[in-house]
C-alpha positions as CSV (number, residue, x, y, z in Angstrom):
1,X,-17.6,-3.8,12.2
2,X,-16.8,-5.8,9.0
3,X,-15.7,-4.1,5.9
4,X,-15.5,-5.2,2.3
5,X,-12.7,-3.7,0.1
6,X,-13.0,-3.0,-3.9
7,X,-10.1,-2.8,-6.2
8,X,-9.7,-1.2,-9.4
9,X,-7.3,-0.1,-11.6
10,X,-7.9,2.2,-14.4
11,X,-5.9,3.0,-18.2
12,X,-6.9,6.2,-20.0
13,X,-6.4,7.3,-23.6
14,X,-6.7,10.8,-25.0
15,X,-10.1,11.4,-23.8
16,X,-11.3,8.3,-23.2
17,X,-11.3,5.6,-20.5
18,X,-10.3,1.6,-19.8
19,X,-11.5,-0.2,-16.9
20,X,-10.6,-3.0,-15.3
21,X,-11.8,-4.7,-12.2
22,X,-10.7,-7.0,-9.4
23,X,-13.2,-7.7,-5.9
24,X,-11.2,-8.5,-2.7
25,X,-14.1,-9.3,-0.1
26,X,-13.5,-10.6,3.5
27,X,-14.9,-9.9,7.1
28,X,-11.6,-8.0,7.5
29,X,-9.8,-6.5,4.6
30,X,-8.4,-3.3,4.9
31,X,-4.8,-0.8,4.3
32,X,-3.8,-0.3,8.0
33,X,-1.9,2.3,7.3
34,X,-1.3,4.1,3.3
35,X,1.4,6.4,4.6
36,X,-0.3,9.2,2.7
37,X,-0.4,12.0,6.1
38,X,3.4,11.8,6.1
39,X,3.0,11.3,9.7
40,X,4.1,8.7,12.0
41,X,0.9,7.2,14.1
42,X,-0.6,4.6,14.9
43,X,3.3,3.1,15.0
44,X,5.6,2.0,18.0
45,X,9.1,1.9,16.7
46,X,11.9,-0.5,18.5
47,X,15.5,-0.7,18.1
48,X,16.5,-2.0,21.3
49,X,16.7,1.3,23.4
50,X,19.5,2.5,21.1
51,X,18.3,5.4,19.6
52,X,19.5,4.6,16.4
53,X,16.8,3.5,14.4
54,X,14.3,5.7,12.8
55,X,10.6,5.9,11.5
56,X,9.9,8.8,8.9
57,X,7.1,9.3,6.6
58,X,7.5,11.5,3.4
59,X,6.1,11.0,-0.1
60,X,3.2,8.8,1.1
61,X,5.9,6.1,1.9
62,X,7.4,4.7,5.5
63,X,11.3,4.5,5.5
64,X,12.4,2.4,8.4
65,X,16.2,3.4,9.0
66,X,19.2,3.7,10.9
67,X,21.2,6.9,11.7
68,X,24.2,5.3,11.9
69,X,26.1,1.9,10.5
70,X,26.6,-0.7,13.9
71,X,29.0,-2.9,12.5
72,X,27.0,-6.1,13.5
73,X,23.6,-7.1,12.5
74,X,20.6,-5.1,13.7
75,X,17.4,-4.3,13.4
76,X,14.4,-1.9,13.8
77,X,11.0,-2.8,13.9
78,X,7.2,-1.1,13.6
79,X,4.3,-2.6,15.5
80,X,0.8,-1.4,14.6
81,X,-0.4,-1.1,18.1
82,X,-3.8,0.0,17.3
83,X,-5.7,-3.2,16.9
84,X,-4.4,-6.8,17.4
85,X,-5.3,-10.3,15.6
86,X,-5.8,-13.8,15.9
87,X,-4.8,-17.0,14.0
88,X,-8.2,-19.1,14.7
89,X,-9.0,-22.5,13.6
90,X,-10.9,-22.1,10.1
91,X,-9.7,-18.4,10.2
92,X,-6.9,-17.0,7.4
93,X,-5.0,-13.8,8.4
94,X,-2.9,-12.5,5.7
95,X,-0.5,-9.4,6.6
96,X,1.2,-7.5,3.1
97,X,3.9,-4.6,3.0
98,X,4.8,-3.0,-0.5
99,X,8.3,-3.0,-0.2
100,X,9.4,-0.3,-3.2
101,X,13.4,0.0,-2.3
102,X,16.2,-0.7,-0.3
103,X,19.2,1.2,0.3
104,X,21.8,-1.8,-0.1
105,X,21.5,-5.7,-0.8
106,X,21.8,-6.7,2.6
107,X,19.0,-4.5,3.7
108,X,16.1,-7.0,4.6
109,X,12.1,-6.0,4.8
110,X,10.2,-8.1,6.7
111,X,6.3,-8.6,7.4
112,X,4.8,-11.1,9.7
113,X,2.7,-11.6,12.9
114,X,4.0,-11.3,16.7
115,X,2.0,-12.7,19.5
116,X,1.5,-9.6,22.2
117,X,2.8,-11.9,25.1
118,X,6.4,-12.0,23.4
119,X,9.0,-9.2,23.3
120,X,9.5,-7.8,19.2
121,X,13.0,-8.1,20.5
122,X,13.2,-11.8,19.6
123,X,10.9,-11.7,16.4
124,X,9.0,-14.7,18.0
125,X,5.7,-15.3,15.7
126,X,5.7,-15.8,11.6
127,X,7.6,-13.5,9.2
128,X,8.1,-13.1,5.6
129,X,11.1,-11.8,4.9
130,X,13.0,-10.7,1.9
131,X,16.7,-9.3,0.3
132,X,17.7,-9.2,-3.0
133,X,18.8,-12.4,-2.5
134,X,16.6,-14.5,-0.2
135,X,13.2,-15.2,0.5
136,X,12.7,-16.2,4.0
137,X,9.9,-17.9,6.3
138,X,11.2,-17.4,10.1
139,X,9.8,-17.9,13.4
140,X,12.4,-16.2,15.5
141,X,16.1,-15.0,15.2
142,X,17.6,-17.5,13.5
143,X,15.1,-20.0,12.6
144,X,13.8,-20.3,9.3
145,X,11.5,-22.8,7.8
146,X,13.4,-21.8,5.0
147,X,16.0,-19.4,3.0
148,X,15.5,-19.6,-0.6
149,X,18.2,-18.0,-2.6
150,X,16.9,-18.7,-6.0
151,X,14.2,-17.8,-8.5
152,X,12.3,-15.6,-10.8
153,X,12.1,-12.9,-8.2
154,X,15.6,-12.2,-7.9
155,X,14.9,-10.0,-10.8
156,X,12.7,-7.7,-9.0
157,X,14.5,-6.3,-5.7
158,X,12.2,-3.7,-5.7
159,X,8.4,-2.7,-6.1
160,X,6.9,-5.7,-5.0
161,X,4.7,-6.9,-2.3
162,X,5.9,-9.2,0.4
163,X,2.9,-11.1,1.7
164,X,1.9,-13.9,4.6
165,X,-1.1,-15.7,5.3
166,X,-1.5,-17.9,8.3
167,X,-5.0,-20.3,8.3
168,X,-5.5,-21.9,11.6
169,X,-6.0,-25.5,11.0
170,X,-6.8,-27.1,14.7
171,X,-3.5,-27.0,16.5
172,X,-1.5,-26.2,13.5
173,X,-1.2,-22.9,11.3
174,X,-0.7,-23.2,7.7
175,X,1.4,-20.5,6.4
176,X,2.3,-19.1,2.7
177,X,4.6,-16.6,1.5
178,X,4.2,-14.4,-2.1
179,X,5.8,-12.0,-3.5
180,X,4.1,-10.1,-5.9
181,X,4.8,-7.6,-9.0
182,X,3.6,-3.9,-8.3
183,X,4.4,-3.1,-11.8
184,X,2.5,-6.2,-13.6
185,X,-0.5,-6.4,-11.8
186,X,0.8,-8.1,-9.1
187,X,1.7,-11.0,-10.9
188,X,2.9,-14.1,-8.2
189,X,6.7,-14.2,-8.5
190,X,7.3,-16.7,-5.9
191,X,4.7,-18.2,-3.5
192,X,5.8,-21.3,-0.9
193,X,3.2,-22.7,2.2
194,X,4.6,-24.3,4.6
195,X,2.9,-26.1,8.2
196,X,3.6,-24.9,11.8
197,X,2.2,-27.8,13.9
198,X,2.8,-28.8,17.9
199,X,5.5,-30.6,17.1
200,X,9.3,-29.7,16.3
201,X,9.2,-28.8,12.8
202,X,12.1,-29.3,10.5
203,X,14.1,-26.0,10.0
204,X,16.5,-24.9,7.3
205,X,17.8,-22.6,9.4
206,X,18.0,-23.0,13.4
207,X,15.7,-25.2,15.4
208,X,12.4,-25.0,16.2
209,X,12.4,-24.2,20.0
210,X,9.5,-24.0,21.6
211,X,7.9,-25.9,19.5
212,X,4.2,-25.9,18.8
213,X,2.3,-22.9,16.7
214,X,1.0,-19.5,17.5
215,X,-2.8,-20.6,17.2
216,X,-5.3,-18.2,19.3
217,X,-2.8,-15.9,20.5
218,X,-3.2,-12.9,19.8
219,X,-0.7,-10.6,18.0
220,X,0.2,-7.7,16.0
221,X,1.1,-6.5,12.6
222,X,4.8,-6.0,12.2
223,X,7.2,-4.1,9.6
224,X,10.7,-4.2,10.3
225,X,14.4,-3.5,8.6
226,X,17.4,-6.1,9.1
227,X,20.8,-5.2,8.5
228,X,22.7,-8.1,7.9
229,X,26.3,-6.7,9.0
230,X,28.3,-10.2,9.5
231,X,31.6,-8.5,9.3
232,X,31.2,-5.1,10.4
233,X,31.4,-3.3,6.8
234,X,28.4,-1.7,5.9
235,X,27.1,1.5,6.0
236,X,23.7,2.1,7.9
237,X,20.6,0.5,6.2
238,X,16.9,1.3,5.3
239,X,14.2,0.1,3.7
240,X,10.8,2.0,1.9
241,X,7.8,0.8,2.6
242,X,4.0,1.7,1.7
243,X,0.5,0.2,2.1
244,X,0.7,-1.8,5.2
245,X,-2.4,-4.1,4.5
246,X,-4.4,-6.9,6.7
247,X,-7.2,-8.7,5.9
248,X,-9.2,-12.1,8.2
249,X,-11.6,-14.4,6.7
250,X,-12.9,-17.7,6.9
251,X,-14.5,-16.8,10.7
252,X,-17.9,-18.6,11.1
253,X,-20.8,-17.3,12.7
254,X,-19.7,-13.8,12.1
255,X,-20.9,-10.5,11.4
256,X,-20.0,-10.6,7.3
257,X,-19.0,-7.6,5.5
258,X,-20.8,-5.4,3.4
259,X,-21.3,-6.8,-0.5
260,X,-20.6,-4.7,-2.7
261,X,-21.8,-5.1,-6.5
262,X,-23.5,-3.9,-10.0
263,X,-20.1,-2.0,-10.4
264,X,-20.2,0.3,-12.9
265,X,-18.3,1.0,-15.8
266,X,-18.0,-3.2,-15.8
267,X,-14.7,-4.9,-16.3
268,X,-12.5,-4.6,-19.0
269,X,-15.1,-1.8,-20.3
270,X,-12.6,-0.1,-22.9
271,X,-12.9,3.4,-24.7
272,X,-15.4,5.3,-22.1
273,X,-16.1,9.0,-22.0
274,X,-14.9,10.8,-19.5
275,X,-18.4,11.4,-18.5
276,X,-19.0,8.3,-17.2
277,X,-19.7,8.1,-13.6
278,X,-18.5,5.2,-11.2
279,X,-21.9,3.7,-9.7
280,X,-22.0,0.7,-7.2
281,X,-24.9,-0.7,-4.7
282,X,-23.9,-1.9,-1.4
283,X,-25.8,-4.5,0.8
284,X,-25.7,-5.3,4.1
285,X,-27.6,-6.8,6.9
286,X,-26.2,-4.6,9.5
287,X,-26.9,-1.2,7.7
288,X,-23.9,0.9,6.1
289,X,-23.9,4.6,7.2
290,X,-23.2,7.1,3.9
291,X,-19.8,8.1,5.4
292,X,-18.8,4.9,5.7
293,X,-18.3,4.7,2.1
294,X,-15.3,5.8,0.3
295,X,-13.8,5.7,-2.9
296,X,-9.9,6.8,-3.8
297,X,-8.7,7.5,-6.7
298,X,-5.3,8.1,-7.5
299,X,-4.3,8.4,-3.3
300,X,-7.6,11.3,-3.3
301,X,-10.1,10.4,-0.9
302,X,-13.7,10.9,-1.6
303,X,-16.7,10.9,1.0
304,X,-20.1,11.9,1.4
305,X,-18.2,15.3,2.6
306,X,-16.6,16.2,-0.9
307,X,-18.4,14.6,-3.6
308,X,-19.7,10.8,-3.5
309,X,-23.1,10.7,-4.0
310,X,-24.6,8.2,-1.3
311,X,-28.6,7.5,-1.4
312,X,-31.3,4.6,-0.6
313,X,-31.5,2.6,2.7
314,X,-28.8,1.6,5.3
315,X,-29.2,-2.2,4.1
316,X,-29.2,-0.8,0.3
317,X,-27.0,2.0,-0.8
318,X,-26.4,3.7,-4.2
319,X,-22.8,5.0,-4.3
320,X,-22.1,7.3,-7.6
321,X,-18.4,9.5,-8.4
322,X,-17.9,12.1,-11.2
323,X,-15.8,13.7,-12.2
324,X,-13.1,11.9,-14.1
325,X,-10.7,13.7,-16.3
326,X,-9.3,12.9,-19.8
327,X,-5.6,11.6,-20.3
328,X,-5.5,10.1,-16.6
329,X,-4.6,6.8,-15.1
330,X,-6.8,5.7,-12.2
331,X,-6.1,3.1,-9.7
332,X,-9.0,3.2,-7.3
333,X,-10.2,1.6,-4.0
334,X,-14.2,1.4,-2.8
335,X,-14.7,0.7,0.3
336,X,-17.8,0.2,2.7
337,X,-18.0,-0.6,6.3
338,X,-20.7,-2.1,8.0
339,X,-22.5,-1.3,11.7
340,X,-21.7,-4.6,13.5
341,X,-19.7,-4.8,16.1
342,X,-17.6,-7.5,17.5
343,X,-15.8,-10.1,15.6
């Protein structure tokens, strides 16, 4: 099953309507989780048999948490156990949290990849990881490929989105780190790549021990909270968290996702009645069933079953939405998956 992801954010005025357009399109690309049920699933929480940490949805956001302050670092992690992934030679696998608060500066979110054969107790795989203060590339407890302390970013502790790629290259995975800006159209505020090879890498932090890279193991997608207590003063930490995203591409002689095109109102179309519909046509070789198509607007959901119009062939589908109001901003996501199977 492949599926093919469409972005778009949307600017009213009075009664008429702006549109802008972005295409993300991979074999994989999709919000694991949006947070919107304000329910906790899908989700295995670990704090080290303690009892202490916490997982709570409310508001459409996650809040990972601790009931109570442990006067020494700590930490409590989410793994997505629902589906696993693989860094592959040739293959990019790019994880991304929105991190939209923190409680206190020395409340760290973190986003990255653990291989299923390793405990999340050690935080053995790749994770990007992020204070006010620091950006940080770690492998494991204590060993970073780097800590930076310094750039344009520091002005932006909150609403942005922390994000990793790893692309297997042979024995080696190339990783990058970005943080984006929510709040400017996710403008790149800081953005580093660094190479995990079968040797012993240089660390800025720590030593790199076992050395050699996480290629074809498989792994999960991990959210997690670190509280950074080094002398027993602060009070219990959290962290707010939405739109857990994955996405894999690059994978060759693959079932490819759906393609999704003739978008309609095009981009940058300014001063549109609120009339207009949203059309799209979606191709694919496998076939795309109607309720596999969605578009949200605003969070709303909408599917064959309450209002998206879905006609024409498996391998050819004409999508339509009305129904847009005046005086209303619209972000909205189209989505379509195919029928394949496998990866």
């Amino acid at each position: 099953m492949k599926t093919t992801c469409f972005l778009t954010r949307w600017m009213s005025a009075s009664a008429v309507v702006a549109f802008f357009v972005t295409l993300i399109q991979s074999p994989l690309a999709k919000v694991l989780d949006d947070f919107n049920d304000n329910k906790v699933t899908g989700w295995e929480k670990f704090d080290f048999g303690s009892g202490n940490g916490f997982l709570k949805e409310k508001d459409g956001q996650l809040t990972i948490g601790m009931h109570q302050a442990t006067k020494q670092p700590f930490f409590v992690a989410a793994t997505y156990g629902s589906q696993t992934f693989t860094i592959e030679d040739g293959v990019t696998l790019e994880f991304q949290i929105d991190l939209i608060g923190a409680n206190q500066a020395e409340a760290y979110a973190a986003v990255g990849f653990i291989p299923t054969e390793t405990s999340v107790s050690q935080l053995s795989g790749y994770s990007a990881v992020k204070d006010s203060g620091d950006v940080i590339l770690a492998k494991g407890l204590n060993k970073f490929f780097y800590d930076i302390t310094e750039g344009e970013w520091i002005e932006k502790p909150e609403n942005i989105t922390l994000s990793i790629s790893m692309t297997g290259e042979g024995e080696s995975v190339v990783m990058t780190v970005k943080v984006l800006d929510i709040e400017n159209n996710n403008a790149v505020l800081f953005e580093q790549t660094s190479i995990d090879t079968p040797d012993t890498d240089d660390f800025q932090t720590g030593t790199d021990s076992p050395a050699g890279s996480f290629i074809n193991k498989p792994g999960n997608f991990v959210v997690l909270l670190y509280h950074n207590d080094t002398n027993g003063s602060l009070p219990a930490s959290n962290v707010i968290l939405d739109n857990a995203y994955a996405s894999v591409s690059g994978a060759k002689g693959k079932n490819q996702p759906p393609n999704i095109t003739s978008v309609m109102p095009g981009a940058s179309s300014l001063f549109l009645p609120v009339s207009t519909e949203i059309t799209f046509v979606v191709n694919d070789d496998q076939g795309v069933e109607p309720n596999d198509v969605s578009v949200t607007l605003n969070g709303s959901k909408y599917t064959v079953a309450n209002g998206l119009k879905v006609v024409g062939t498996s391998t050819a589908r004409q999508v339509s939405l009305e129904g847009l109001e005046a005086g209303v901003n619209y972000h909205a996501v189209i989505v379509a998956t195919d029928a394949g199977r496998g990866d």
